[in-house]
N, C-alpha and C positions, 0 to 999 in steps of 0.2 A: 289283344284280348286280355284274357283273368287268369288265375290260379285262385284255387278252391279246395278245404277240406271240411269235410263232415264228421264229427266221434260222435259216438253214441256209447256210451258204461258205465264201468265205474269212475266215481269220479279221479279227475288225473288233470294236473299240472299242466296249464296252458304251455308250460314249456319247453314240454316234454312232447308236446305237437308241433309245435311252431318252431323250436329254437335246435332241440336234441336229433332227431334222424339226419341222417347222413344227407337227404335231398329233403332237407327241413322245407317247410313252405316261408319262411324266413331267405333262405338260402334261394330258392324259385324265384325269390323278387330282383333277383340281381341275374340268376343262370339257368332260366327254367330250360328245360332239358326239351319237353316236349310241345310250349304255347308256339302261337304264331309269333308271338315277340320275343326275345331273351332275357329283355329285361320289363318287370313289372314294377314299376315306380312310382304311382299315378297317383299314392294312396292307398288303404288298406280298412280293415274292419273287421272285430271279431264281438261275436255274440254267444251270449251264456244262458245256461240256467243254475237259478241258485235256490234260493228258499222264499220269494214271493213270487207269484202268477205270474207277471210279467219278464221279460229276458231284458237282463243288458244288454248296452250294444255300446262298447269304443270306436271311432271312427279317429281318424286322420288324413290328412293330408303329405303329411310325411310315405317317404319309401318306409317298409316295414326296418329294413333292416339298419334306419337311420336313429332310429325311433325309443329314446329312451326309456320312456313312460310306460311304452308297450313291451320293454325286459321286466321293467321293473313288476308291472301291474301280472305278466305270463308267471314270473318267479314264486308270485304270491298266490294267483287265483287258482281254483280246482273248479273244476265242474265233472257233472256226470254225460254233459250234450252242450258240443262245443261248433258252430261253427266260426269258419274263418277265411278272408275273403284279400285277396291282394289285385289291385286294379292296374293297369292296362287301356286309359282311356282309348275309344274309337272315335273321342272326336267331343263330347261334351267335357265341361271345364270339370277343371283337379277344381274339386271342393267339397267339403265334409259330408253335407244332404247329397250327392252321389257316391258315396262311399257304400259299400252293401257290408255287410247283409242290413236289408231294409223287414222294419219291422209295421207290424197290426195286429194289435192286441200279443195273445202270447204266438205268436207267427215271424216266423224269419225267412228269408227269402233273399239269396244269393244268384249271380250269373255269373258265364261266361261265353260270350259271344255279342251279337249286335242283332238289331233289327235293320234288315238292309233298307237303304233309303228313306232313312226313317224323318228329315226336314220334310217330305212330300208325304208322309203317312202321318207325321204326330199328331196334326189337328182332329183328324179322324176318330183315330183309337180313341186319344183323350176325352172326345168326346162320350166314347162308349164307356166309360167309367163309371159307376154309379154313383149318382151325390151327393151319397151318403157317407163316401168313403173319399171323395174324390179332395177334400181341402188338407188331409193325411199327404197328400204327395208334396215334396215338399225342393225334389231337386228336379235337374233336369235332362236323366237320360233315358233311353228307351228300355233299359233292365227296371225303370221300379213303374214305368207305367204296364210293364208285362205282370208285374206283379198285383197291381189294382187291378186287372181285365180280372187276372183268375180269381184275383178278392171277389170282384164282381160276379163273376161267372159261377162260386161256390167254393171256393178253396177250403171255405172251413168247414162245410159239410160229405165233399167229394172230392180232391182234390188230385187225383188223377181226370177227373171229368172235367173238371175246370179249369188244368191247366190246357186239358183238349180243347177246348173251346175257347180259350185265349189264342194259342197256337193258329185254331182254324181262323179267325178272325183275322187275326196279323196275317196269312198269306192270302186269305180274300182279299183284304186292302192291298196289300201290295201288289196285286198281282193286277189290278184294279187301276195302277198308277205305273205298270210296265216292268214291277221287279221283279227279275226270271225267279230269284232263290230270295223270296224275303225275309225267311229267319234262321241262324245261328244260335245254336244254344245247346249248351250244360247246365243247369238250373236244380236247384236246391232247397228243401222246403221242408219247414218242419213245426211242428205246435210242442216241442219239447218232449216227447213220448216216442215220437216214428217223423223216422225222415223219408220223405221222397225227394228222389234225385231221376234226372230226365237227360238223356242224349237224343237229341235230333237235329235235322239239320234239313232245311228244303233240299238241299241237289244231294241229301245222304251222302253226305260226305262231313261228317261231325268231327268237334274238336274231341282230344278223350278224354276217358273218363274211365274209373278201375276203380273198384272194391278191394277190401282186403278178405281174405278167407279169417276158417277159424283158426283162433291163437292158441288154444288147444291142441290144433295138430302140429302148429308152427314148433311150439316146445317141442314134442317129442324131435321135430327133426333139428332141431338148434336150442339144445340143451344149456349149453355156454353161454347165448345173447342174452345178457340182463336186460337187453330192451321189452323183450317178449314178458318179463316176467312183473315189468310196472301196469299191463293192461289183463284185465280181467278177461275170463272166459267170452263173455259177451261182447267184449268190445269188438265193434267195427267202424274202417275209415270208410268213406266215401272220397276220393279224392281225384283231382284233374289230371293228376301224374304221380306215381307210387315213391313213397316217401322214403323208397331203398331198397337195396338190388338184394336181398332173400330169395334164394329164388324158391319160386312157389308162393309167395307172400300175398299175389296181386292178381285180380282176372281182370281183362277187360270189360264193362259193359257193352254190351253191344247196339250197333246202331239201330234207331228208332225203338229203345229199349226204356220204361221206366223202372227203377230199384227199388223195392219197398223195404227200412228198414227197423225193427223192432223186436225189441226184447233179443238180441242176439243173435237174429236170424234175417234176413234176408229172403227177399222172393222177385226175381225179374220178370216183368209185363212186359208185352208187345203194346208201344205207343203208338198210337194215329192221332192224328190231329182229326177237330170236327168242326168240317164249315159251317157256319149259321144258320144257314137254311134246313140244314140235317138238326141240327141244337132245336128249331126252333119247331120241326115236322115231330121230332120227339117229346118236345113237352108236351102239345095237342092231344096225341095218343095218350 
């Protein structure tokens, strides 16, 4: 599987996410503590916002923590909405166009997990892509055609709604083709203002996934950690496994749970998935 972090604040040093915490997600790519793998090597990618409409995005092929380019380029860049992404292939090829976060327009879109049986599903789904959006896809794994459905489905207008109706599609098909739990997922998504982050799993039984609380209370109770004192009031992680053992620092989200988060604050939803047929009785009405 992936490792994954999400910041949202002031802006701060790619470095100082990636490279400084004690269970850095630099450091995850060789000993993740909590993935189904321990080592994340596959390749990597981190996307920014800076001062034009559109977000960067570095990718590689490289393990993260091989990866000169990417000290060099974390030492120098700041942003205020960082995400960042270490791979884990399930089986499609190490190569740059499957590295995430994958972008659409100002849109970034991360995973971790799989589409189960997804050589017997791909032709399917792909199909359900709209083709309008559908010549954007540009590598070859089941995380960035997940991410076209929901383009499809509305991500820029609802995107809790249309990450639900990606979701429900992918287990209609596969359920369709005999796959008891067709999808796996941690997912992560954002237009550069509010990220949404999503834990599900068909057999409910999901990879993790943890928030950080406010850093405000963290000071009072860890007055000494200079770490606390580089992130602003508002900053929050989103991340696949907490970036260090503070305790109190970190709650889990909970399964079938999406995270909304913005301007500092946070709010957890109950996620369901919505099958097509329900998608398609609702727009009728």
């Amino acid at each position: 599987m992936c490792r994954w972090l999400a910041y949202s604040g002031s802006p701060v040093r790619l470095d100082e996410l990636l490279y400084k915490p004690a269970n850095s997600l630099v450091l995850q790519s060789k000993h993740s503590r909590l993935g189904a793998e321990t080592t994340n090597g596959d390749g990597f990618g981190v996307g920014w916002y800076g001062n034009v409409p559109t977000p960067g995005v570095f990718l590689s092929t490289e393990p993260a923590w091989n990866d000169r380019n990417l000290r060099e380029i974390a030492a120098q860049l700041e942003s205020g909405h960082v995400f960042a992404h270490i791979r884990a292939s399930t089986g499609s090829a190490v190569q740059k166009t499957n590295c995430h976060p994958f972008r659409h327009g100002r849109w970034l879109w991360m995973h971790n997990g799989l589409i189960a049986g997804f050589p017997a599903v791909r032709r399917e789904l792909t199909l359900a892509v709209d083709p309008l959006v559908f010549p954007e896809i540009q590598g070859s794994t089941d995380s960035e055609i997940l991410f076209y459905l929901a383009v499809t489905f509305g991500l820029e207008d609802d995107p809790v709604a249309a990450v639900a109706r990606a979701v429900g599609l992918v287990e209609e098909v596969g359920r369709r083709h005999s796959v008891v739990n067709p999808i796996q997922m941690t997912v992560a998504t954002t237009d550069g203002e509010t990220t949404w982050a999503f834990r599900y799993s068909s057999e409910a039984r999901s990879r993790s996934l943890f928030h950080s609380v406010d850093v405000s209370t963290l000071r009072h109770q860890y007055p000494d950690n200079p770490a606390l004192h580089v992130l602003s009031d508002d900053a929050r992680l989103v991340v696949s496994e907490p970036l260090g053992d503070l305790r109190g620092a970190w709650r889990e989200v909970p399964e079938s749970t999406c995270i909304v988060v913005h301007g500092g604050r946070e709010e957890l939803r109950p996620f369901t998935p919505v099958a097509p047929a329900a998608a398609a009785a609702d727009s009728v009405r």
